[in-house]
C-alpha positions as CSV (number, residue, x, y, z in Angstrom):
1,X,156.8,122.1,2.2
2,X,159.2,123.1,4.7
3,X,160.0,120.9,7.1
4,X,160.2,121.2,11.3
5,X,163.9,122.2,11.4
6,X,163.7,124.8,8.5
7,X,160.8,126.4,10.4
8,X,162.6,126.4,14.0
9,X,165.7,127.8,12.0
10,X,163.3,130.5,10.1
11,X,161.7,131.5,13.3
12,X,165.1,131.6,15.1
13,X,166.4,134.3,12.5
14,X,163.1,136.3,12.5
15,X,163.3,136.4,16.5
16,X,166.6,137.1,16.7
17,X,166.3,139.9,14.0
18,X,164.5,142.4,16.4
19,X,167.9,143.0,18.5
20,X,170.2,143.7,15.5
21,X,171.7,147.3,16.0
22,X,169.8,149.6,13.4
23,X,172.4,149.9,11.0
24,X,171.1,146.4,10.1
25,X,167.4,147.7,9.4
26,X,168.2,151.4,8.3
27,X,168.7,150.8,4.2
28,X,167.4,154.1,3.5
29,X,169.7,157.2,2.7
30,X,168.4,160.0,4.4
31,X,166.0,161.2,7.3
32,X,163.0,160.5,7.8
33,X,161.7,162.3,10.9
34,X,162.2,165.4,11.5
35,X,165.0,166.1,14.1
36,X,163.2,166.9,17.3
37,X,163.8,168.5,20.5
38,X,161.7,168.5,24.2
39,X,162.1,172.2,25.3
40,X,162.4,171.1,28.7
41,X,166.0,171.2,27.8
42,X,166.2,175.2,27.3
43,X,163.1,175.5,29.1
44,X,164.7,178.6,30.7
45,X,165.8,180.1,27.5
46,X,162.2,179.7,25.9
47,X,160.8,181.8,28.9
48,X,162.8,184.7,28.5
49,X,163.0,184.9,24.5
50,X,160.3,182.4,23.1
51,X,161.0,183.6,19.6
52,X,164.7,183.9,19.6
53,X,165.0,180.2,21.3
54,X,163.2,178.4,18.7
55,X,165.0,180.4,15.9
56,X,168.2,179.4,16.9
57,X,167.3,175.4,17.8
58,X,166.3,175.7,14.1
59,X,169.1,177.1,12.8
60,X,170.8,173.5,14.7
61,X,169.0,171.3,12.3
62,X,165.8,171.0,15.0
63,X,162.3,171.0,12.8
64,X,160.1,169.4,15.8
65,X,159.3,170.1,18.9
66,X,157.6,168.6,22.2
67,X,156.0,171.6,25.0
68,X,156.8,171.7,28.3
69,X,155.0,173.7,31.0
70,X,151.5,174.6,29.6
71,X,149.1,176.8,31.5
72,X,145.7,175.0,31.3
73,X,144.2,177.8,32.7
74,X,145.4,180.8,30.9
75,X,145.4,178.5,27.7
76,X,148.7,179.5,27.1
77,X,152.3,178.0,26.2
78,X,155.2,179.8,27.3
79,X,153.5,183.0,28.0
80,X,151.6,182.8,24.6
81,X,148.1,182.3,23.6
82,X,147.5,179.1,21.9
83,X,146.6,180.6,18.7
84,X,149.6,182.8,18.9
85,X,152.2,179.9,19.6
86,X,151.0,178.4,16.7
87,X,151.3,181.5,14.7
88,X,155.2,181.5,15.9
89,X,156.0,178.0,14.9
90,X,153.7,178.7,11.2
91,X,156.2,181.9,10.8
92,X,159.4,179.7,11.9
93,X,158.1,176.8,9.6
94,X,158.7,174.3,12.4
95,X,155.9,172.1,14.1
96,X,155.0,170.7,18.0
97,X,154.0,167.1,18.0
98,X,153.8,166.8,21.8
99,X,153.5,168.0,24.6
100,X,154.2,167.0,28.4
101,X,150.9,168.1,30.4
102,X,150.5,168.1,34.2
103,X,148.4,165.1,35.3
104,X,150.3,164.2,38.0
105,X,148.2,167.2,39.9
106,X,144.8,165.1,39.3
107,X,145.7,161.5,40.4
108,X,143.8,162.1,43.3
109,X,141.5,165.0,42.2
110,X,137.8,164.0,41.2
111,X,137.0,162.5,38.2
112,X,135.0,165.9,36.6
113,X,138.3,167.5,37.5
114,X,140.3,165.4,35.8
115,X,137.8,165.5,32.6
116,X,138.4,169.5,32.7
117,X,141.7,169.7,32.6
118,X,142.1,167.2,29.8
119,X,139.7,169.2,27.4
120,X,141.7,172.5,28.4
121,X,144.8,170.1,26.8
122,X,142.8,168.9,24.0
123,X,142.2,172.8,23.5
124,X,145.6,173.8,23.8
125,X,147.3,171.0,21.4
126,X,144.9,171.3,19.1
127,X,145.3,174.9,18.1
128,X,149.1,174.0,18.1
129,X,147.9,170.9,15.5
130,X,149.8,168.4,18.1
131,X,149.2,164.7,17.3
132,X,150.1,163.7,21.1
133,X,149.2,164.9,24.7
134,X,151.4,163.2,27.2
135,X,151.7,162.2,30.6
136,X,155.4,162.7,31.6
137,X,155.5,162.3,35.7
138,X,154.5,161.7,39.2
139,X,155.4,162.9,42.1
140,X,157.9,161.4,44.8
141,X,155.6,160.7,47.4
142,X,153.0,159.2,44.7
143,X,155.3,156.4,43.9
144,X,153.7,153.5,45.0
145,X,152.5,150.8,43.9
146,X,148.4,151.4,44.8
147,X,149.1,154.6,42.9
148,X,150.7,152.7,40.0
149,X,147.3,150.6,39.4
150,X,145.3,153.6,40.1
151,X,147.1,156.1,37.9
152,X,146.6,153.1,35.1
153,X,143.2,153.3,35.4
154,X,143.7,157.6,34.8
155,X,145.3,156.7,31.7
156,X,142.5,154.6,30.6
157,X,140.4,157.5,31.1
158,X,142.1,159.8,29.8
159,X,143.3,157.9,26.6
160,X,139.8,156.9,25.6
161,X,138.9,160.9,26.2
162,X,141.7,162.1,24.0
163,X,141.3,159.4,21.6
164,X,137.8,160.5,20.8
165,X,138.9,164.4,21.0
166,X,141.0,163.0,17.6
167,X,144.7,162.6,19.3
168,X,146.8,160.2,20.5
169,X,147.9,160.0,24.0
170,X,151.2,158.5,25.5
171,X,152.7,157.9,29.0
172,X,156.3,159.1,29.1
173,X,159.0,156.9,31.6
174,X,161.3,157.3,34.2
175,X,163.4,155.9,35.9
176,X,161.0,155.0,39.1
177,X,158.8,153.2,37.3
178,X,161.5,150.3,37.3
179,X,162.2,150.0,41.0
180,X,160.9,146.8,42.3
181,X,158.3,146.4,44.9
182,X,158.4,143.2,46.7
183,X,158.9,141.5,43.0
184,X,156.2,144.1,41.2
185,X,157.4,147.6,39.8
186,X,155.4,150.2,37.9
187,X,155.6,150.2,34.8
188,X,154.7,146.3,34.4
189,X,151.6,147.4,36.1
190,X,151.3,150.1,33.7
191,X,151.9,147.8,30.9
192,X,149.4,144.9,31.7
193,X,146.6,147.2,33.0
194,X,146.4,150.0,30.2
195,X,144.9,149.6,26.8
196,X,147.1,149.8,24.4
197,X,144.7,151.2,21.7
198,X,144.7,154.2,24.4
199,X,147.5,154.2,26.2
200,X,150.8,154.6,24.0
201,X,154.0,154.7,25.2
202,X,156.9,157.3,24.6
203,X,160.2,155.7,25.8
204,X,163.1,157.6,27.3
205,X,165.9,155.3,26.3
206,X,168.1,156.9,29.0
207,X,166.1,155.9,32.0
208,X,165.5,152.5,30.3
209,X,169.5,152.0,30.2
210,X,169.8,153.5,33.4
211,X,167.0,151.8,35.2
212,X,165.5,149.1,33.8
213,X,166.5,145.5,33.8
214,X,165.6,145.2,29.5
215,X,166.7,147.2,26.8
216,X,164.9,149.3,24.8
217,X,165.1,146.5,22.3
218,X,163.9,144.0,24.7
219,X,161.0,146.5,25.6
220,X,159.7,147.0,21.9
221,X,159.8,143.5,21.6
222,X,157.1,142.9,24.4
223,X,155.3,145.7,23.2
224,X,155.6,146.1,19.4
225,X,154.0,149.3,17.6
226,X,153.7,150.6,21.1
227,X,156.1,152.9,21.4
228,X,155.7,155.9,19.2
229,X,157.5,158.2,20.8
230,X,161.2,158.2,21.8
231,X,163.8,160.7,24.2
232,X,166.9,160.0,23.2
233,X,169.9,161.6,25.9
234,X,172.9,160.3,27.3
235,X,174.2,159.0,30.3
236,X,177.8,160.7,31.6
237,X,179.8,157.4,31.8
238,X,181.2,158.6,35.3
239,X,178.2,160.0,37.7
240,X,174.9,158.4,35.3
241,X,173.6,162.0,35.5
242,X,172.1,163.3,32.0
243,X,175.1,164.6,29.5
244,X,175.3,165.7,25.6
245,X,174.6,163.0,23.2
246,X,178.5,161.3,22.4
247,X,179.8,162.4,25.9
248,X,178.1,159.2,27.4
249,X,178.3,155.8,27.7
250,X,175.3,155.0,25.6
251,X,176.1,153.3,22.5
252,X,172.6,154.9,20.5
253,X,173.9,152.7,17.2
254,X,173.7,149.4,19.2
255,X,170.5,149.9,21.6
256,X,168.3,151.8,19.3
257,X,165.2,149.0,18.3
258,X,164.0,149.0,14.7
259,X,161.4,152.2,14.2
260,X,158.9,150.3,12.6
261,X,158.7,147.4,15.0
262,X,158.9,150.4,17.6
263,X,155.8,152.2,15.9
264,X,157.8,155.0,16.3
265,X,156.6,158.6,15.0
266,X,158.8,160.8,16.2
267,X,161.3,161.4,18.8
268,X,163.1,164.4,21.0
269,X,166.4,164.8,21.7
270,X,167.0,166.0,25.2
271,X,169.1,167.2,28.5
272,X,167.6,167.6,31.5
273,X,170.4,169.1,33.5
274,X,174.3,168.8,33.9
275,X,174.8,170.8,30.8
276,X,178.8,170.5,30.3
277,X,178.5,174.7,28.9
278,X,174.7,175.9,29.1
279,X,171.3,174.5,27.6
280,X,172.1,176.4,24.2
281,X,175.9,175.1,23.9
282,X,174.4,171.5,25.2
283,X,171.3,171.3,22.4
284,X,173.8,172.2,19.4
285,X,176.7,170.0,20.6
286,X,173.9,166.9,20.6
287,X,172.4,168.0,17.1
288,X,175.8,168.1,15.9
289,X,176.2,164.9,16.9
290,X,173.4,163.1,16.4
291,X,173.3,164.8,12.8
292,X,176.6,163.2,12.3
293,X,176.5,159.8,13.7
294,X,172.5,158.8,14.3
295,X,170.5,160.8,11.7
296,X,171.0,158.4,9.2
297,X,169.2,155.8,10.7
298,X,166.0,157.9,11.4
């Protein structure tokens, strides 16, 4: 039998397992997600030449991608039907597993409202066979932390409605989410009062490092199998503004968490500004990179 001491010892090592850098649980040669990108990062490009846009962030190594900017009401994504989207990522023989969808516009709307818009999403990402809808924002001036609890209780709703419409939904972070509130922040509220069988969580490792007070491996930890989606971007080691992946001051190979404790089923690259060139130059200098130094481990 083993005794006390060998089991505290055991547990210690177990414990203290979950905040190795990756290397440490990646044993496997090769990819194995597909290299993704969140087209909020060339989201000027993919207006003004849909088709050439996505050829060439394939011809980088990208195979994935996450939608920004869909019209609920015209049912289309980037100027595209549904149906004809989908047709352009069939032909390009690349997929959309997410998209970012504009809730923050219904926090206060009523609830049949609400319930609308999410079956126009449901619509939308499923002709584009999406496995995720998700909530990616809120407003400035919704920031508090009454709207915190409130928009908790949205999610809720809206998990359990995508959920049964046979997808999984997610809440995307920022950086506001952190920013304490007399000893209370956001996304704790978030955390404790949203189901997690609903409710996943996609995490942008940049805001965590540039905002939070726990890593990303500290986060996972909390919340294991939780986070299935991750946005990884860097942080320019002088101003903190977004930069190309291995121009920052964000050591990926030691804050990445283990995938599998993570849940994690796929992630984006991304840039949301401060491209050193333009978006183009900024998406292939990150693939290169991460291709080169981070790949391996995903």
């Amino acid at each position: 039998m083993m005794n006390r001491r060998d089991f505290i010892e055991k547990t210690a090592l177990l414990g203290s397992a979950a905040f190795l850098p990756i290397s440490a649980f990646s044993s496997h040669k090769g990819p194995q997600y597909k290299m993704g990108l969140q087209l909020y990062t060339v989201h000027k490009d993919m207006t003004s030449d849909t088709i050439g846009t996505l050829k060439a962030a394939k011809a980088m190594g990208y195979e994935d991608f996450e939608t920004f900017g869909f019209d609920s009401e015209k049912g289309t994504f980037y100027g595209y039907q549904s149906s004809e989207f989908k047709k352009i990522l069939d032909d390009l023989e690349i997929t959309a597993s997410s998209g970012h969808y504009g809730f923050s516009a219904y926090l206060h709307q009523p609830e049949d409202d609400l319930k609308r818009f999410v079956d126009q999403c449901l619509e939308g990402a499923r002709a584009l066979d999406m496995k995720y809808i998700t909530w990616p924002w809120i407003a400035p001036e919704q920031r508090t932390m009454d709207n915190y609890k409130l928009m908790s209780e949205k999610l809720n709703v809206i998990g359990e409605q995508v959920t049964s419409g046979g997808l999984g939904f997610a809440y995307h972070n920022h950086g506001f989410e952190f920013i304490d509130h007399n000893g209370e922040n956001g996304f704790d509220v978030i955390l404790k009062e949203t189901d997690p069988s609903l409710v996943k969580l996609q995490m942008d490792m940049y805001w965590v490092m540039h905002s939070s007070p726990y890593t990303p491996k500290e986060l996972v930890s909390q919340q294991p199998g939780r986070y299935v989606m991750w946005h990884i971007k860097d942080m320019d080691k002088v101003t903190r503004d977004y930069t190309e992946l291995g121009n920052g001051a964000i050591d990926y190979v030691e804050i990445l968490p283990d995938p599998v404790e993570s849940g994690l089923e796929f992630y984006f690259l991304e840039q949301g500004g401060n491209y050193a060139h333009s978006p183009m130059k900024s998406v292939a200098d990150s693939a290169d990179y991460f291709k080169e130094h981070l790949q391996q481990y995903l």
